[in-house]
MMTF fields as JSON, N, C-alpha, C and O atoms, coordinates in Angstrom:
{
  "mmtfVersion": "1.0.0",
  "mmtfProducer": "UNKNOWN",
  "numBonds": 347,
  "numAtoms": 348,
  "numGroups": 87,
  "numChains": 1,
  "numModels": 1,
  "chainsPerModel": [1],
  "groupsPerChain": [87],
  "chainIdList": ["A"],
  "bondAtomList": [4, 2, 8, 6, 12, 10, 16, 14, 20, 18, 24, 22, 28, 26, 32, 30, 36, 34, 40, 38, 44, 42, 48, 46, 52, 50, 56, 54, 60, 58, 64, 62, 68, 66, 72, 70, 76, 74, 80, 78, 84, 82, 88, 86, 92, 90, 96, 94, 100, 98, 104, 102, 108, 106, 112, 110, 116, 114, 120, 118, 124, 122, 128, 126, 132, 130, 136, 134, 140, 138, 144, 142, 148, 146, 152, 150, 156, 154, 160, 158, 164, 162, 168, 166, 172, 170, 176, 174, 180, 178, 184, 182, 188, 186, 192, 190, 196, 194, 200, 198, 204, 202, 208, 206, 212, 210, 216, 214, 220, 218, 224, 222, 228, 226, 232, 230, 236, 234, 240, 238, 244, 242, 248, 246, 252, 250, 256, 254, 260, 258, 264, 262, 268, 266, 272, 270, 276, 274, 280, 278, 284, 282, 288, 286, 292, 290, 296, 294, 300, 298, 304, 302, 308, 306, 312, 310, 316, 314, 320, 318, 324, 322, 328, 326, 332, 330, 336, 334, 340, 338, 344, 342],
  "bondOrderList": [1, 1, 1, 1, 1, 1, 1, 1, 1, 1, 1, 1, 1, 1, 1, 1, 1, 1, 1, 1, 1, 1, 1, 1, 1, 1, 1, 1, 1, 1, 1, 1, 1, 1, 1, 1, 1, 1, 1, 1, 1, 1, 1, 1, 1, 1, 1, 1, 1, 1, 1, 1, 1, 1, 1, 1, 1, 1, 1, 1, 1, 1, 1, 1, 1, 1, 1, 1, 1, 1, 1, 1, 1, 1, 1, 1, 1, 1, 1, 1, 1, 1, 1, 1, 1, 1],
  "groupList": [{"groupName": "UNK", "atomNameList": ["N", "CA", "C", "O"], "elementList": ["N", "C", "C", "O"], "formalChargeList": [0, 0, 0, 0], "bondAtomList": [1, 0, 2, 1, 3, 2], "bondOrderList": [1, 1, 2], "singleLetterCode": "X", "chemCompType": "L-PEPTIDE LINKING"}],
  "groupTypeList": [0, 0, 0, 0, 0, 0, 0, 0, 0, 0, 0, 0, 0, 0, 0, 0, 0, 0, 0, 0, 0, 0, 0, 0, 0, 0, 0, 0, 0, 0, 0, 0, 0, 0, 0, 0, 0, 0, 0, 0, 0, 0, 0, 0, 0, 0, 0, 0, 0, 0, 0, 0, 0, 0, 0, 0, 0, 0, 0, 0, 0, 0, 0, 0, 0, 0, 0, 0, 0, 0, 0, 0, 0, 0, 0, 0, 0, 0, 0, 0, 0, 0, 0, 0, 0, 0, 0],
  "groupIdList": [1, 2, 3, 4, 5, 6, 7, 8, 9, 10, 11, 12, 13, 14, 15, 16, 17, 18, 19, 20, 21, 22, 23, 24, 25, 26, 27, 28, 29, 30, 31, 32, 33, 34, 35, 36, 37, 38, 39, 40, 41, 42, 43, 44, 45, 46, 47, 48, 49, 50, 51, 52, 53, 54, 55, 56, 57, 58, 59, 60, 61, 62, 63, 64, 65, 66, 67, 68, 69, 70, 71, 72, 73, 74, 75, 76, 77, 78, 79, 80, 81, 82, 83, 84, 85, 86, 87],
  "secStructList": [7, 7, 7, 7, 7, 1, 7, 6, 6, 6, 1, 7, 6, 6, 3, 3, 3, 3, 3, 3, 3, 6, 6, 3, 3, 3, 3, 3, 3, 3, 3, 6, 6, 3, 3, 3, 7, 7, 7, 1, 1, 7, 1, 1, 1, 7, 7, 7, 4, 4, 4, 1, 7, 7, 7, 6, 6, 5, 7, 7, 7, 6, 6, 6, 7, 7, 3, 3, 5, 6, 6, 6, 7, 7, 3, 3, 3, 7, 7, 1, 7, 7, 7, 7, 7, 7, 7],
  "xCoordList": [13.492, 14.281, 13.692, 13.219, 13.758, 12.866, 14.184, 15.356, 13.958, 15.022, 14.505, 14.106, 14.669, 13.815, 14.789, 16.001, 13.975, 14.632, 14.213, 14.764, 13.292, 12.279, 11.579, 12.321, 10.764, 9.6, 8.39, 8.664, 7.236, 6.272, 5.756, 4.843, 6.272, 5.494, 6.18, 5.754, 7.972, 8.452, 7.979, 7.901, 7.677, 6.623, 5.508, 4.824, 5.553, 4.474, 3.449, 3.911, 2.302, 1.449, 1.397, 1.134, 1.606, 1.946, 3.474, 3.626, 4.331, 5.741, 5.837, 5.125, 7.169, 8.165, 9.414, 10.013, 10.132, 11.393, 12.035, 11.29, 13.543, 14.333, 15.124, 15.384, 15.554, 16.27, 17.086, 16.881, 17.837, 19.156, 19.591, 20.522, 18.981, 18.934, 19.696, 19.095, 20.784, 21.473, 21.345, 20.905, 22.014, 22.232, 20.741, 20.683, 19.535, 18.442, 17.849, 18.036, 17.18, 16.435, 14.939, 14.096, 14.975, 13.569, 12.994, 13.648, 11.486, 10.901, 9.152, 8.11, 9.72, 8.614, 8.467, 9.287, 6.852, 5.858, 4.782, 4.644, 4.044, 2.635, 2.281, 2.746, 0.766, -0.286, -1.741, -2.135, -2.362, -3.684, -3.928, -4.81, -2.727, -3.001, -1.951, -1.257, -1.953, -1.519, -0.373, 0.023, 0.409, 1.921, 1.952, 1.05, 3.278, 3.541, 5.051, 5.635, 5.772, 6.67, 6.509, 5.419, 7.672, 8.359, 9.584, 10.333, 9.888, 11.137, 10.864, 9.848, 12.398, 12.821, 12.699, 13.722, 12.017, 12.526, 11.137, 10.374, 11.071, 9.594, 10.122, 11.264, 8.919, 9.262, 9.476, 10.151, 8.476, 8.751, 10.5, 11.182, 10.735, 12.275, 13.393, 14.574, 12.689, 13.938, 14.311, 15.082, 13.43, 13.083, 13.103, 12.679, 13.71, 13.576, 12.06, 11.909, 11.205, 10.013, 9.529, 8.65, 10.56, 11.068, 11.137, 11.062, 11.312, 11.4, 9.769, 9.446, 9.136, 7.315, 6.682, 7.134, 5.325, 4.234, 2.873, 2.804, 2.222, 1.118, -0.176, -0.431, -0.763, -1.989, -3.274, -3.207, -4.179, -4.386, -3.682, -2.502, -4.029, -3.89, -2.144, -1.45, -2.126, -0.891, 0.407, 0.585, 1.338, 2.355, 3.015, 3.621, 3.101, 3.27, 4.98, 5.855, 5.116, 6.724, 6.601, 5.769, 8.156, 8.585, 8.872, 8.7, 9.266, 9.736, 8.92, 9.06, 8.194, 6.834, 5.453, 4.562, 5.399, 3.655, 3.382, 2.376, 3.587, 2.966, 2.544, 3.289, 1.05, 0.937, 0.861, 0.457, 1.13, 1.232, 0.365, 0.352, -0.231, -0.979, 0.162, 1.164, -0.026, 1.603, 0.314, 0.769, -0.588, -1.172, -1.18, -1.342, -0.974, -1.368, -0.085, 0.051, 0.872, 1.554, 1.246, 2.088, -0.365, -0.668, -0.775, -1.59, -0.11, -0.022, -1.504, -2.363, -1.474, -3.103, -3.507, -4.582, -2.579, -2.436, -0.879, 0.095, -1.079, 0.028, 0.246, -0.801, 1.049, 1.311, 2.163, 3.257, 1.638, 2.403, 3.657, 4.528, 3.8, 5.025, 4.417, 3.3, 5.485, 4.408, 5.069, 6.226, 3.57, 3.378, 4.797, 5.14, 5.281, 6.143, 5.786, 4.861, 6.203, 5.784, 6.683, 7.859, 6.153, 7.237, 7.571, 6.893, 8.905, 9.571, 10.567, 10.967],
  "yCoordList": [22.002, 22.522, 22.009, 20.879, 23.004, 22.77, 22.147, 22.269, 21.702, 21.207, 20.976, 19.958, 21.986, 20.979, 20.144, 20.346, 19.003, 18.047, 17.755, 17.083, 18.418, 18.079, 19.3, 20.281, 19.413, 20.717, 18.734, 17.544, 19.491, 18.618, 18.326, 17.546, 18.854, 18.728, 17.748, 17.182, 17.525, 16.342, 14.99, 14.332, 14.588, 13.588, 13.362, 14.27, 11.692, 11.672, 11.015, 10.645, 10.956, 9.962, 8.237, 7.433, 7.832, 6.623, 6.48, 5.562, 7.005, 6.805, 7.483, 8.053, 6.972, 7.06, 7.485, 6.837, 8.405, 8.396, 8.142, 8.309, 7.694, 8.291, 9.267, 9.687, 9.716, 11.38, 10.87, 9.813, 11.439, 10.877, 12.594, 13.257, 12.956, 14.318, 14.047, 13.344, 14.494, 14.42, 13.508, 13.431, 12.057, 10.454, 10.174, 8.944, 10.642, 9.933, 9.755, 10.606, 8.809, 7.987, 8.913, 9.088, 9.219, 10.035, 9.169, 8.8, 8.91, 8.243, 9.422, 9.583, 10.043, 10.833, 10.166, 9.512, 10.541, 10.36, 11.704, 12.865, 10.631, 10.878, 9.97, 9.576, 9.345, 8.371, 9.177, 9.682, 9.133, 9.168, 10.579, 11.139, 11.191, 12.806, 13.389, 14.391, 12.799, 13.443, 13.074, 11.91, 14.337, 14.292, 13.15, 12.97, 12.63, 12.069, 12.247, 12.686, 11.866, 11.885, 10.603, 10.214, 10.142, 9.104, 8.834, 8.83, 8.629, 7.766, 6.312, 5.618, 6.016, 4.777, 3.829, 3.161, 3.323, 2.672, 1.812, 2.278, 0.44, -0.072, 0.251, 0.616, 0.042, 0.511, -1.114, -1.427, -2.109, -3.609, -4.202, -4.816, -3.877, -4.741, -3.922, -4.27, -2.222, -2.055, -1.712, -0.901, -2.677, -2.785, -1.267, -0.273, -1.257, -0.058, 0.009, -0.664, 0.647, 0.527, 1.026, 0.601, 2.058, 2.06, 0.85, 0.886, -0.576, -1.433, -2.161, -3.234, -1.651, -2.497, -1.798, -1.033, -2.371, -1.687, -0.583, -0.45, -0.109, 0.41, -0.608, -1.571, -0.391, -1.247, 0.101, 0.643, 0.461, 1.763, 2.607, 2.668, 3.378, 4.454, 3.582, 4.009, 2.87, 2.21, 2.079, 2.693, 1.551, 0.918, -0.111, 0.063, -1.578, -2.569, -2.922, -2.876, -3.259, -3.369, -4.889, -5.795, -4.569, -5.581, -7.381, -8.543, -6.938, -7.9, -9.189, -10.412, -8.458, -8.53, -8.715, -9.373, -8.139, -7.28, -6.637, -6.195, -5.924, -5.036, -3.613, -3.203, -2.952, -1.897, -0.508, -0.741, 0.438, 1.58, 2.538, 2.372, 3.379, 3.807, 5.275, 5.557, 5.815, 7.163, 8.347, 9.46, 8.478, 9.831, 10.169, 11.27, 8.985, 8.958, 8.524, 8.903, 7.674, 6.996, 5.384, 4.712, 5.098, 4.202, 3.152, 3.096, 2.104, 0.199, -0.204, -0.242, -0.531, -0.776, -2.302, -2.691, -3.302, -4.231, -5.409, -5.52, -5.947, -7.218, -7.979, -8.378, -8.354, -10.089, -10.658, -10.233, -11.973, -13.332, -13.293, -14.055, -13.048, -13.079, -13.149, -13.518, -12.682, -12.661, -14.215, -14.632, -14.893, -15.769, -15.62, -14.594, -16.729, -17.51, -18.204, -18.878, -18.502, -19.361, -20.774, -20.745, -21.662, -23.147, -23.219, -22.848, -23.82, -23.497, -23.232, -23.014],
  "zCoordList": [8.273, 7.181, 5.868, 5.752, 4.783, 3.714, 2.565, 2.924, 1.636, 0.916, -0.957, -1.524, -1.346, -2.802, -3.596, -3.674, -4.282, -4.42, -6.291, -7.162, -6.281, -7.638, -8.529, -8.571, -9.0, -9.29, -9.293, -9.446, -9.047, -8.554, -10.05, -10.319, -10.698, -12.613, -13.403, -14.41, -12.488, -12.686, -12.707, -13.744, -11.623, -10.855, -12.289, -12.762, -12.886, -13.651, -12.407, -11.327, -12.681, -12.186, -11.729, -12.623, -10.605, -10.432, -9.96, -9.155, -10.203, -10.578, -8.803, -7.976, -8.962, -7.411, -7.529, -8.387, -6.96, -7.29, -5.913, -4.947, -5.632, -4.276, -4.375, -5.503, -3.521, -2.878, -1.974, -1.377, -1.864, -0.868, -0.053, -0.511, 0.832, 1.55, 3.007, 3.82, 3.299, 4.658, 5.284, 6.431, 4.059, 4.939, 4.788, 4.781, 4.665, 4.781, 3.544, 2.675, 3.333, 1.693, 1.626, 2.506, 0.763, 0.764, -0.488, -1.464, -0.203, -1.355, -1.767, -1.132, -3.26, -3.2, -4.436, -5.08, -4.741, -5.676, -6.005, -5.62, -7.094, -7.253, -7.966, -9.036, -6.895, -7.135, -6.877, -5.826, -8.097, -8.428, -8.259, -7.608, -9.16, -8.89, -7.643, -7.815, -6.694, -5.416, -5.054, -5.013, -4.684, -4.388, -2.705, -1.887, -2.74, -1.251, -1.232, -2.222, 0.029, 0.601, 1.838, 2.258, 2.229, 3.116, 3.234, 2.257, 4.164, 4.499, 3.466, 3.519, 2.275, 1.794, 2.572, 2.419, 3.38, 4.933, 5.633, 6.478, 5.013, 6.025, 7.104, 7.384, 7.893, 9.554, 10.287, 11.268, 9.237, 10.2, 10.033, 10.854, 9.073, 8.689, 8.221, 8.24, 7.577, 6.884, 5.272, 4.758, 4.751, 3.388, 2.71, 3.3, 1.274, 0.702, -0.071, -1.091, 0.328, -0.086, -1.919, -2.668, -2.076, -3.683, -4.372, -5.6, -3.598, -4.811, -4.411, -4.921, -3.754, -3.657, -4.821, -5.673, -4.562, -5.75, -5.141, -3.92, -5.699, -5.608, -5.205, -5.928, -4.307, -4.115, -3.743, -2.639, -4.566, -4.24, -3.512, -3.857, -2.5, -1.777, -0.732, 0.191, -1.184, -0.427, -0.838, -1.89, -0.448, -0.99, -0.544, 0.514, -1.258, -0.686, -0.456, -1.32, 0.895, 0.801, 0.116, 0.08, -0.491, -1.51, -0.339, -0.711, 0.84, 1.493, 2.291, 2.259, 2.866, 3.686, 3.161, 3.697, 2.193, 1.925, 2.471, 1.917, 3.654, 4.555, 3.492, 2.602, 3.873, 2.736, 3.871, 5.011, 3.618, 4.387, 3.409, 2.189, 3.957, 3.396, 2.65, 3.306, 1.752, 1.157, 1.928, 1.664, 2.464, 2.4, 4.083, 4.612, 4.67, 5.964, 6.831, 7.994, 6.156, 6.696, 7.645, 8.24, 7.494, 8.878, 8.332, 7.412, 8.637, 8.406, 8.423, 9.305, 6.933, 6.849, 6.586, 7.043, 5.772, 5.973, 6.253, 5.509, 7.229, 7.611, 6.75, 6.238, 6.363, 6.055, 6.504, 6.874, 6.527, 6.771, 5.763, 6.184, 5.306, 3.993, 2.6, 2.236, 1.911, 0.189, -0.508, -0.56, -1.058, -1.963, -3.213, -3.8, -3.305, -4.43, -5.081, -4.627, -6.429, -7.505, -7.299, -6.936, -7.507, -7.447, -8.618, -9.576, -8.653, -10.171, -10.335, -11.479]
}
């Protein structure tokens, strides 16, 4: 089922928005030109991935570090947990 949520001219470059479509979190963009779509939702914990960052072609969950790639969907890098400042 198709659903529009946006016009794609909305979407600046870099930027992310969420969608909230039948109970499920939709997290769309565009990075480096190119539209994406995902589930709001790391797959390791849960995490709303709307609040991580851009690491090229990726997106880093906020919780973890884990980066998923937005074009492919495939876990490209793990982490041990993300680094804190003492203080």
């Amino acid at each position: 089922m198709l659903h529009k949520i946006c016009n794609s001219n909305d979407l600046r470059d870099n930027s992310m928005v969420n969608f909230s479509i039948n109970n499920s979190e939709i997290l769309v963009g565009r990075r480096r030109g190119r539209l994406f779509a995902c589930k709001n939702s790391c797959p390791h914990r849960g995490a709303s991935l709307s609040k991580g960052d851009f690491n090229g072609d990726n997106i880093v969950c906020y919780m973890h570090g884990y980066e998923f790639n937005l074009f492919t969907g495939n876990l490209e890098h793990m982490s041990h947990g993300r680094k804190t400042r003492d203080g």
